[in-house]
LUMMARRO-217847 format. One record per residue: x, y, z of N, C-alpha, C in turn. Coordinates in steps of 0.2 Angstrom, whole numbers, plus 5000, padded with zeros to 4 digits. Example, Ala and Ser with C-alpha at 12.3 -4.5 7.8 and 13.67 -1.06 7.14 Angstrom:
# residues 2
506649725039506249785039506649845039
506449895035506849955036506450005039
//
This chain:
# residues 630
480149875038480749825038481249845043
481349805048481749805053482549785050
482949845053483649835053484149785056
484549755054484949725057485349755061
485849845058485949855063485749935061
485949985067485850065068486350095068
486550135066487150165068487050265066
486850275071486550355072487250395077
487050465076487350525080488150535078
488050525072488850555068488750575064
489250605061489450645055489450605048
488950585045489050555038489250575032
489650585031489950585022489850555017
489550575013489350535006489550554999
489650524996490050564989489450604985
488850564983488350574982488150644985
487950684985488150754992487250754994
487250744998486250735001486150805001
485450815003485250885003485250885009
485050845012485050855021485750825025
485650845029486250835035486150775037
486550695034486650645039486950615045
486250605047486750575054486650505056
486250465053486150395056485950355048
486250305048486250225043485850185045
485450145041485150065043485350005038
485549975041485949925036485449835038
485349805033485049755032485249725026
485549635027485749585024486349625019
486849655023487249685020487349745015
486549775015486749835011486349885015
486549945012486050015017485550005013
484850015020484150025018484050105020
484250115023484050205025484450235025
484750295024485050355026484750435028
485250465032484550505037484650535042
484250545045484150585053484250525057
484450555063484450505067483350475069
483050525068482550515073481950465063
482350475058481950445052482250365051
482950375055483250305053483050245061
482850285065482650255070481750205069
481550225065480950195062480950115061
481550125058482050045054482149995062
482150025069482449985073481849945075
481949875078481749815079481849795085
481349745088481949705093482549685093
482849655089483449615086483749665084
483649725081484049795078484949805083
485249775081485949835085485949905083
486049935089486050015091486750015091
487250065088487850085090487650185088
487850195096487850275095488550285095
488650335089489350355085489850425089
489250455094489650515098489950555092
489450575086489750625082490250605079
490550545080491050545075491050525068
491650555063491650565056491350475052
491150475050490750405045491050445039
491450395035491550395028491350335022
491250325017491050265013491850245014
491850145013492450135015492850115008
493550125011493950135007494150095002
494350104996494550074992495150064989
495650024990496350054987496350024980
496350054973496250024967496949964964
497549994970497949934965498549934972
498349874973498649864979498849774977
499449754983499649674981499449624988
498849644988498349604995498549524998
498549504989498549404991499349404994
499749434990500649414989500649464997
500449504999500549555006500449515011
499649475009499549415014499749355016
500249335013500549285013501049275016
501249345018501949375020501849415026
501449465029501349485030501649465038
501549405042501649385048502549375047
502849375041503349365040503849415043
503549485040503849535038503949595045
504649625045504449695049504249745048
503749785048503549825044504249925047
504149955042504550005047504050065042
503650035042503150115039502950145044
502850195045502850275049503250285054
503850235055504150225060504650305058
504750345064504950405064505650445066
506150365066506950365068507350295066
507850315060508150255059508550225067
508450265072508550235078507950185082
507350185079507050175081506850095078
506950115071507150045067507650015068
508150045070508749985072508449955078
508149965082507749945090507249885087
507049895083506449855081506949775079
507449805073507749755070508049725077
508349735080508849695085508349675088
507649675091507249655095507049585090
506849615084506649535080507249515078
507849515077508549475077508449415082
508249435087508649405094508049345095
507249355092506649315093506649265086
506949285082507049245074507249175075
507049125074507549045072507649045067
508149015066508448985061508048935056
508048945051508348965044507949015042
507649055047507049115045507549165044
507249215040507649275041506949345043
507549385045507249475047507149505040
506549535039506049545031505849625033
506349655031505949725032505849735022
505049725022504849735013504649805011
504849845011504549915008504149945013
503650015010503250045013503750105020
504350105017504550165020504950185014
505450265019505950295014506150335018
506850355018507350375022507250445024
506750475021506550545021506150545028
505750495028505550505038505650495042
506350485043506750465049507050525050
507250545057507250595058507950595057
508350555057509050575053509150575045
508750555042508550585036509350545032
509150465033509750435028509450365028
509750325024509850255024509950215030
510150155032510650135038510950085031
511450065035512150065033512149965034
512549945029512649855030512949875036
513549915038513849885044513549895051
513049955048512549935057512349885055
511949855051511349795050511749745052
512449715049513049655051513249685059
513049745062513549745069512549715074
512149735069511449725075511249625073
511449615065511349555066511849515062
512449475066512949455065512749385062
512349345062512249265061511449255059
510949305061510249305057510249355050
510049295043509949345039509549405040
509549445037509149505038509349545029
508649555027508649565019508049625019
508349695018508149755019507749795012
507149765010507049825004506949895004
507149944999506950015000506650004993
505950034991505650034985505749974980
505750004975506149954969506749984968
507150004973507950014968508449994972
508449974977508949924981508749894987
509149844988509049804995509649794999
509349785005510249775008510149715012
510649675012510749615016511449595019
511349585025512049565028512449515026
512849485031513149425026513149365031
512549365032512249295034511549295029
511249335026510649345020511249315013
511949345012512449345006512349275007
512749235014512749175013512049125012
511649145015510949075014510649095005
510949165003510649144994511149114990
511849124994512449084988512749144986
512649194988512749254983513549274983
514149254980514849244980515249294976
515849284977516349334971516049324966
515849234963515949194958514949214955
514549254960513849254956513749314953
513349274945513349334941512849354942
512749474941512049484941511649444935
511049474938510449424932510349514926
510249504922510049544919509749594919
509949664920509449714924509549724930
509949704934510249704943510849714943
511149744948511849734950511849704957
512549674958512649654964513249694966
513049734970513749774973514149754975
514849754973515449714977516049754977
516549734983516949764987517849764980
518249794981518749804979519049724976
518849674983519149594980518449564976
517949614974517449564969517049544975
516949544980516649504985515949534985
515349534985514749554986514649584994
514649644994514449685000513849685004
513349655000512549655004512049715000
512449734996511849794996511649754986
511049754984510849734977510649794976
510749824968510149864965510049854960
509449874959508949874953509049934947
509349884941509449934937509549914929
508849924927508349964929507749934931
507749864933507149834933507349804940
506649774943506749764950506749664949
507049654943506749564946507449534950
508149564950508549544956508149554964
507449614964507449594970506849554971
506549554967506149514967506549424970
506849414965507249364964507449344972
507849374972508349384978507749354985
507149394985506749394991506649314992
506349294985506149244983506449184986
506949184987507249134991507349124997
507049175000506949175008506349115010
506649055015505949025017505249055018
504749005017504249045017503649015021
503149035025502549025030502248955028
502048905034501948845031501048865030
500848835026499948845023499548885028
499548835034499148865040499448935044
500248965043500249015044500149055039
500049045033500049105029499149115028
498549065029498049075033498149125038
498249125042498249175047498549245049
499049215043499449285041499249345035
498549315030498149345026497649365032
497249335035496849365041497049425045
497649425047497949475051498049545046
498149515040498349595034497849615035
497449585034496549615032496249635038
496549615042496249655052496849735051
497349705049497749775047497449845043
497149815038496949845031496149895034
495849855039495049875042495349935045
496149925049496149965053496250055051
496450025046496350105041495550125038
495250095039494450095034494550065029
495050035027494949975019494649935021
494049935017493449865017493649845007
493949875003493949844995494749874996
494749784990495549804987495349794978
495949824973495849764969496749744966
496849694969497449664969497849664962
498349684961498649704955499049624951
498949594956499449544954500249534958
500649524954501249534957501849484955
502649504954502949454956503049394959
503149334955503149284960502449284964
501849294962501249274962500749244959
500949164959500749144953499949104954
499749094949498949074949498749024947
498348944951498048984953498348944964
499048934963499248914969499248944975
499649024973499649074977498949114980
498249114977497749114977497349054982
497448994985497148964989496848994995
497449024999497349035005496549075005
496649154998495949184999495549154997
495249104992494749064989494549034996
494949005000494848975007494549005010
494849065012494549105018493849135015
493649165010493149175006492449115006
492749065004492348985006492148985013
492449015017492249005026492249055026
491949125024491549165026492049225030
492749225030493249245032493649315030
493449345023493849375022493449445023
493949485027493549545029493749625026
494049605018494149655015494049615008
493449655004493249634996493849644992
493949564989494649584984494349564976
494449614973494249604965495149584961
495349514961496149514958496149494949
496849524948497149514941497649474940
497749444936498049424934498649424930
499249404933499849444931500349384928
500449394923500949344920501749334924
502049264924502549254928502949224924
502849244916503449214912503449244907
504349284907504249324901504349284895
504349304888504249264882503549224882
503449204887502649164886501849184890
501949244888501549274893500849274887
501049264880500249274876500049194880
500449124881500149064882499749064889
500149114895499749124900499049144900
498949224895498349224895497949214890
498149174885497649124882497449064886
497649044890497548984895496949024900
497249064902496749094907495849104906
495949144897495349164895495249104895
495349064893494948984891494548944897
494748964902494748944910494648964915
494649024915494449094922493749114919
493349114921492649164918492849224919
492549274917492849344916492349364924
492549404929492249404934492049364939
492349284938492049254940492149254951
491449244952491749234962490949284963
491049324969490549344973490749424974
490349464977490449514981491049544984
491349474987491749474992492449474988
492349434983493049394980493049364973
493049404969492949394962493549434955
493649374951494249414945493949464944
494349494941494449554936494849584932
495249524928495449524919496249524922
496349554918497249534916497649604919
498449574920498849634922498949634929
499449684931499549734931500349724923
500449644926501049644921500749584914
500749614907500649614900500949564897
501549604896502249574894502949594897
503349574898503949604901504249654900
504149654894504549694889504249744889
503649774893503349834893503349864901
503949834903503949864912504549924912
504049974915504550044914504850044922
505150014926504850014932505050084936
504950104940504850174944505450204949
506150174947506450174950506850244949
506850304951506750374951507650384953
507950354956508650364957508950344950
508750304947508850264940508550334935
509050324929508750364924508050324921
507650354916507150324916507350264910
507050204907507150144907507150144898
507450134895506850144887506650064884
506350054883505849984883506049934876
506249904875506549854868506149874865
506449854858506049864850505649824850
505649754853505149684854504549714856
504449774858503849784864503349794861
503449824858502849824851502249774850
502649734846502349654843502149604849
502449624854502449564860501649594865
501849654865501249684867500449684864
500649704859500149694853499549634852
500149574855499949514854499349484858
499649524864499349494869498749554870
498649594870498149644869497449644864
497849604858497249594856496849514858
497349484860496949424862496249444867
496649484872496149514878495549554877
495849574870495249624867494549594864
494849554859494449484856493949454862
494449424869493949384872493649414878
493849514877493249554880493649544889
494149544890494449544894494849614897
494549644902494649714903495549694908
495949734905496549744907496949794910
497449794915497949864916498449844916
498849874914499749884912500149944917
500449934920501049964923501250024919
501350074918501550124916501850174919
502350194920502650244922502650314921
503150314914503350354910502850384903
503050434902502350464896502750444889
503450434891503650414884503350324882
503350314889503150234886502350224885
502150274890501450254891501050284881
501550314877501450334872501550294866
501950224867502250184864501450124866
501350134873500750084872500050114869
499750144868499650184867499350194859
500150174857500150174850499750094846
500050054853500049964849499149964854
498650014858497949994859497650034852
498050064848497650124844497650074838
498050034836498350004832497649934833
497749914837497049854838496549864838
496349954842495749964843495449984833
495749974829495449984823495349914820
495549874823495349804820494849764823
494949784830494449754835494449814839
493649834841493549914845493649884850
493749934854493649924863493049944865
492749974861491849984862491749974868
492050024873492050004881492149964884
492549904881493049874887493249914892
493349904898493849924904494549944903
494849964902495749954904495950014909
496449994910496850034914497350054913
497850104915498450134913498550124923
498950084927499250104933499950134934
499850194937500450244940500450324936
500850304930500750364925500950424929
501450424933501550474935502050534930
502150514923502550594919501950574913
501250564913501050564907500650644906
500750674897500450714896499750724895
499850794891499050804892498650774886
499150774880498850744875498950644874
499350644879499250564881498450534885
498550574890497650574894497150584889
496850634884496550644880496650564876
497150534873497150464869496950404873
496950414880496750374885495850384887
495650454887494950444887494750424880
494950434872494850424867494450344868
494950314872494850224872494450194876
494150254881493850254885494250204892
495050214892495050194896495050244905
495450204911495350254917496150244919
496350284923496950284926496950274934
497450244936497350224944498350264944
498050284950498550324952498750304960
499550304962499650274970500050324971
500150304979500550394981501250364982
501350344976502250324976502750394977
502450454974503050514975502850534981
502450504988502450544995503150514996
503250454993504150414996504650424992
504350444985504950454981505250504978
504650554980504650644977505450674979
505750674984506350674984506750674978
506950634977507150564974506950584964
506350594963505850644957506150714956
506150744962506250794959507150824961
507550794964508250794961508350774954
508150724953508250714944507950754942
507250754939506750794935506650874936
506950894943506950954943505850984947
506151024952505251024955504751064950
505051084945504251124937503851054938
504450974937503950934934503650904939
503950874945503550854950502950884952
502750944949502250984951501350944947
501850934942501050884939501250794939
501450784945501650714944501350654950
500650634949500450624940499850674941
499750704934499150764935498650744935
498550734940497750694943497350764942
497450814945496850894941496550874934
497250874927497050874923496750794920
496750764924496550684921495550714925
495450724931494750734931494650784928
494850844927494650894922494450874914
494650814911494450804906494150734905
494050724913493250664915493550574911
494250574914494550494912494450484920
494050434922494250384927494550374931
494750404938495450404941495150364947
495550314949495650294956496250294961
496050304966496550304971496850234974
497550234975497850184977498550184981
498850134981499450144986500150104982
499950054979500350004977500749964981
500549974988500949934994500849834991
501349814995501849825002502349814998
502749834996503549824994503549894989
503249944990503450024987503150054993
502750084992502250124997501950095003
501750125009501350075016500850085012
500250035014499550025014499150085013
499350125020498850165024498650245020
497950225019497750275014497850325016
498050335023497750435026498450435024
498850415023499550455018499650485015
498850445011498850465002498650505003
498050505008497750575007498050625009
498350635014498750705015499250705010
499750665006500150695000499450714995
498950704994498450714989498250784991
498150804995497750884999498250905001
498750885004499350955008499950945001
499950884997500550904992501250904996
501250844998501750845004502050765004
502750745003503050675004503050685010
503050605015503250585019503650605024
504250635017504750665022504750735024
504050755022503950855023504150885016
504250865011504350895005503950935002
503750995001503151004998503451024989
502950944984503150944979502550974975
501850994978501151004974501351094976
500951124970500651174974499951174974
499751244976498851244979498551244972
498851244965498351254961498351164959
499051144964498951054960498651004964
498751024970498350974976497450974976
497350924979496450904977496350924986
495550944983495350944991495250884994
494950885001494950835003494450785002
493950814999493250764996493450754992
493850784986494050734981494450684982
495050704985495350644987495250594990
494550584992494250534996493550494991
493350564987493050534981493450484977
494150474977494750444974494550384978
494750394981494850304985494250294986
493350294985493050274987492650264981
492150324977491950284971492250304967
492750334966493250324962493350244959
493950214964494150154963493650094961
492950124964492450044964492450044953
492550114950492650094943493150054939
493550034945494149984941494049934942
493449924944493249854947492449834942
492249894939491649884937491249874941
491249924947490749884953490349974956
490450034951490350074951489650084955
489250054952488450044954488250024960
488649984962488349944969488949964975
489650004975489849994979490350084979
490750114987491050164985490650254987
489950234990489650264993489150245000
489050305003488450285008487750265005
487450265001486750274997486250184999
485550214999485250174998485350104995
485650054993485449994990486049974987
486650014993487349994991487649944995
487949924995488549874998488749925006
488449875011488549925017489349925020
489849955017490549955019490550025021
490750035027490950105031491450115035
491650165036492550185043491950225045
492150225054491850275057492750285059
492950355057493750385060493550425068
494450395068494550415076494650505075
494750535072494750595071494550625062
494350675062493850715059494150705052
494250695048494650705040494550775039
493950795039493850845034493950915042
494250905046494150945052494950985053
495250905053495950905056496550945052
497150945055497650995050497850945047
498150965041498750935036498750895040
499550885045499850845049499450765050
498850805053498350755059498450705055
498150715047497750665042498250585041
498850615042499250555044499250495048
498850535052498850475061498050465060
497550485053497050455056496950365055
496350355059496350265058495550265060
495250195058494650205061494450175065
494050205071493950145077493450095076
492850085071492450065071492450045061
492649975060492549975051491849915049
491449925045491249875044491249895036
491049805035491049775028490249725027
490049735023489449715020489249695025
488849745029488649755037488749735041
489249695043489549665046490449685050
490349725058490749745062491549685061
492049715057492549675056493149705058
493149795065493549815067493349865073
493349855077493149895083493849915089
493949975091494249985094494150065099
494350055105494250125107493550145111
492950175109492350155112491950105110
492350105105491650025101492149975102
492449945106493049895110492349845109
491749845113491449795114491149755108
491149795102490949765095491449735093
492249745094492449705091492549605091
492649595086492749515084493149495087
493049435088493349385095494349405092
494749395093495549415091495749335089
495949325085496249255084496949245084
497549195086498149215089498649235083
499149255084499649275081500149225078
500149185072500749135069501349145063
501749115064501949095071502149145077
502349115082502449135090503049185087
503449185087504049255083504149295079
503249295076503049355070503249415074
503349465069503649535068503049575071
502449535069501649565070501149565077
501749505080501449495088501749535092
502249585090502649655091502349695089
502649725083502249775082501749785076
501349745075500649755073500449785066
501049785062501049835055501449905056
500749935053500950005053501150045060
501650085058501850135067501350145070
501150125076500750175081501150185088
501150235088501550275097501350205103
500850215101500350155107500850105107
500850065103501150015101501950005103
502250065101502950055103503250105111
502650125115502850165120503250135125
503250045125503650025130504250045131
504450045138504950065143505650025137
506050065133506450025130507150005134
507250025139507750025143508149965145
508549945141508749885142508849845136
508549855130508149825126508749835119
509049905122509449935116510249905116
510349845120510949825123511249755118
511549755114511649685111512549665107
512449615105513349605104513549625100
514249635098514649655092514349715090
514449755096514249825093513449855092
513049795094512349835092512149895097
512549885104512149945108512449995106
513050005103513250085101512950085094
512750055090512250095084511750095086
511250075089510550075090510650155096
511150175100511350235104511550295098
511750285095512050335090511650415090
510850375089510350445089510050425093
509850475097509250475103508450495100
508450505094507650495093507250435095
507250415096506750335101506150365103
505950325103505050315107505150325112
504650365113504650385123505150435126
505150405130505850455135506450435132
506950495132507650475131508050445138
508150395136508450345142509250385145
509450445138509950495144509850535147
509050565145509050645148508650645149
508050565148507450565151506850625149
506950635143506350695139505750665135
505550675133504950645130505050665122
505350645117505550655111504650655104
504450615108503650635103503350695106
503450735110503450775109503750815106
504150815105504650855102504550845095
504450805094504150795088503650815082
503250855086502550865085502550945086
503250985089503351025091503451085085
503551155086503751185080504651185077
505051155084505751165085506051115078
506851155075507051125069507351065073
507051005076507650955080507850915075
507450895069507850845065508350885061
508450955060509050965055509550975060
510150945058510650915064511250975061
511251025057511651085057511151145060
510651145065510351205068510651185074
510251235079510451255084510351175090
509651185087509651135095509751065091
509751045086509950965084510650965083
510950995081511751015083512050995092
511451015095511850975102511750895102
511550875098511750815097511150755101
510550785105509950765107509450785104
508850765100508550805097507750835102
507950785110507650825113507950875118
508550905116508750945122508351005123
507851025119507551095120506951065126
506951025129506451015132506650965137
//
């Protein structure tokens, strides 16, 4: 049987652990037919066979994030500015005035999550009045996680937001000494002000949100994400907000497998949501590529702990009980595998109570479920959780929020938070995830090195060595790990014979590189059910035709998502100049990309160096450049 394609002279990784040393795959109609030596898999080749030689580089089974917000990311995504990896609130203020100056009107500047103040090298917030001094007359609506956002007051004015508006329940709006609203909202303790709030921002016409899912999912390859399974989300409603992937899916377009849930968008009527659903979604129904998979992430409302770590922890109504209950046992009846948001070990103990409660009227007799996040749950919680046979999907919300974790909770507790050790220690079902894009960025090799080095974003080291996971486990997490919260355990999540041929070939070594490195890895070469759906680098000529960027003033036809050096190397020189103040805030700190335009030094090196340049009470960040040692 002749392959469709080859792909030999690398390093292959497989969960499954081979007895012999892999160096070459053969892939046919979408799944591997061989795995092997190079000169056993060479057998498989054909006239028609494509040959790609790998130059030894790392092959891993491709990624899987278990609970991520793919459709609703997709939708936005051309929208948005991203400032994930970005490595100076100076560097972010460049970007915002860059897309200020490109925005029309009635659009606004959308920086959505996937950062935290701890990787800037000034190591703060910015401030409404730099954001009002860089953009005086384009909204601009700044979210940090789920516990606040900041908006100017040209964002106050286009939502109405007044002396005279009242918060919504579980929000504040901050407001100055005459009652006026400042621009900053927080979430307290639930995030539907910002939900709310985003909500009102105009939104991509049909054909640009088409092209603005395609571009996430060219984003998502860039990492090795070939599977997601979409959590649901706010303001994600079904089955409307779902067209564009059913479309792209129907034409053969979608270059990342999405298994989605179903997430209720009205609280008090959420049992009639998913009574309506079971009646009318098949349980799994779609393909390979794009198929349901049951209810959740959000239940009932009443059962949202939300994660907001600067807030004390939330305690949940007396209603939650019976509201929960209700709806749990419907899903249980009609055999519908479910996951619930969970936080906290006090609440995840209160659900816990209402699946124990059902499962003696109706078993779960291995139904699925899920518990997502669970980052304070205990040990005798976990144990109740394999009882029910269900699994835990865990995201690396504390690389952004451990800060923030362990000022409140003190670092004893952040050390098991969430105890991923003890949940595979007593064989509950763990998958790796992100929860991106409005908490955590996308980009797995984050995850992984907070999973293996025990380290936030910001340099925090909140793990110790007896609590961080190697590095093959942590990549057994995101690979077959995840494919169990899809039920896809069998066919997908490794390299093996008679899987679903999804692979990264990484631009540098995972299992090679230091701590540090694992953050900047990306893959040059990704495919998905054998099919080349990312190529860059020496495999440049594999890759798929580029399709353009919509619309013309996307934040993405700049800078492309996630941080890359490459990306933002340009000569900024000129760039940082704008009215009512913007060139002396976006000047204030000299960490910028590339050369300092005063002293002409090269700041990412410095960056990567051992010198303390971002603590600004040492010696050399004290002089006020944080490249002057160089």
């Amino acid at each position: 049987m002749d392959a469709d394609i080859i792909l030999f002279n690398g390093k292959v990784h497989t969960i499954a652990k081979q007895k012999e040393e892999i160096t070459a795959v053969a892939i046919k109609n979408g799944k591997f037919i061989a795995v092997g030596s190079d000169s056993d898999i060479m057998n498989f080749s054909g006239s028609a066979t494509r040959l790609i030689d790998l130059s030894k580089k790392r092959v891993v089974p491709g990624i899987n994030d278990s609970h991520i917000h793919l459709i609703r990311g997709g939708l936005n995504f051309n929208l948005e500015l991203r400032w994930d990896g970005v490595p100076s609130l100076a560097d972010a203020f460049r970007m915002l005035k860059d897309q200020v100056d490109i925005t029309p009107s009635p659009q606004w500047v959308r920086v959505v999550g996937g950062w935290s103040e701890f990787q800037f090298a000034e190591r703060r917030m910015p401030t409404l009045e730099e954001i009002n001094a860089i953009a005086p007359e384009t909204p601009v609506f700044i979210l940090h996680l789920y516990d606040r956002a900041f908006m100017n007051r040209a964002a106050l004015k286009a939502v109405g937001y007044t002396k005279d508006t009242p918060a919504p329940p579980g929000g504040e709006i901050q407001r100055d000494a005459n009652g006026e609203p400042t621009g900053l909202i927080i979430a307290s303790p639930n995030a539907m002000i910002l939900y709310s709030t985003l909500a009102k921002g105009p939104k991509l016409s049909y054909e640009h949100q088409v092209n603005s899912t395609r571009h996430f999912m060219t984003e998502l390859n860039r990492f090795g994400i070939t599977s997601v399974i979409d959590a649901g989300g706010g303001f994600q409603n079904f089955p409307d907000d779902y067209k564009v992937v059913n479309e792209l899916n129907e034409q053969k377009q979608l270059t990342v497998r999405i298994a989605y849930n179903l997430f209720t968008q009205r609280p008090k009527q959420e049992f009639e949501d998913f009574d309506n659903w079971t009646n009318t979604v098949k349980l799994y129904q779609g393909d390979d590529m794009y198929r349901h998979n049951g209810a959740g992430e959000m239940l009932v409302f009443s059962a949202a702990d939300f994660e907001d770590f600067l807030q004390p922890r939330p305690d949940l109504s007396d209603n939650m009980e019976p509201e929960l209950e209700r709806v749990v046992r419907l899903l249980v009846e009609k055999r519908w595998p479910f996951r619930l948001h969970a936080t906290y070990n006090e609440s995840i103990g209160r659900f816990l109570n209402v699946f124990e409660k059902v499962d003696k009227d109706i078993p779960f007799a291995g139904l699925p479920w899920i518990f997502d996040h669970a980052e304070t749950i205990d040990e005798k919680n976990i144990e109740r959780v394999k009882a029910l046979g269900g699994g835990i999907a865990i995201q690396s919300r504390m690389a952004y929020q451990g800060e923030y974790f362990t000022e409140r909770y003190g670092a004893k507790a952040a050390l098991q938070t969430p105890p991923i050790k003890k949940m595979l220690e007593m064989e509950v079902p763990v998958g790796g995830g992100s929860d991106a894009t409005r908490v955590s960025s996308y980009n797995p090799w984050v995850s992984m090195f907070w999973l293996t080095a025990g380290k936030t974003v910001g340099g925090l080291k909140i793990y110790s060595e007896e609590t961080v996971l190697s590095r093959e486990t942590a990549l057994e997490l995101y690979t077959r790990g995840s494919a169990w919260f899809s039920n896809e355990q069998q066919k997908k999540g490794d390299i093996e014979v008679g899987m679903l041929a999804d692979l990264a070939v990484l631009n540098h070594d995972y299992f090679q590189v230091d701590d540090e490195q694992i953050k900047s890895i990306e893959s040059d070469l990704t495919l998905v059910d054998g099919k080349i759906v990312y190529a860059k680098g020496d495999f440049s000529s594999f890759s798929p035709p580029k399709i353009p960027i919509l619309p013309d003033w996307s934040p993405t036809k700049s800078y492309n998502g996630y941080y890359s050096p490459a990306t933002h190397k340009a000569d900024q020189q000129g760039k940082t100049k704008g009215a009512n103040g913007a060139d002396s805030v976006l000047a204030m700190v000299h960490s910028c990309v590339g050369s300092c335009n005063v002293h002409n030094h090269n700041h990412d090196a410095v960056r990567t160096s051992n010198l303390p340049v971002n603590n600004y009470t040492a010696f050399w960040g004290a002089l006020g450049c944080s490249c002057f040692a160089f």
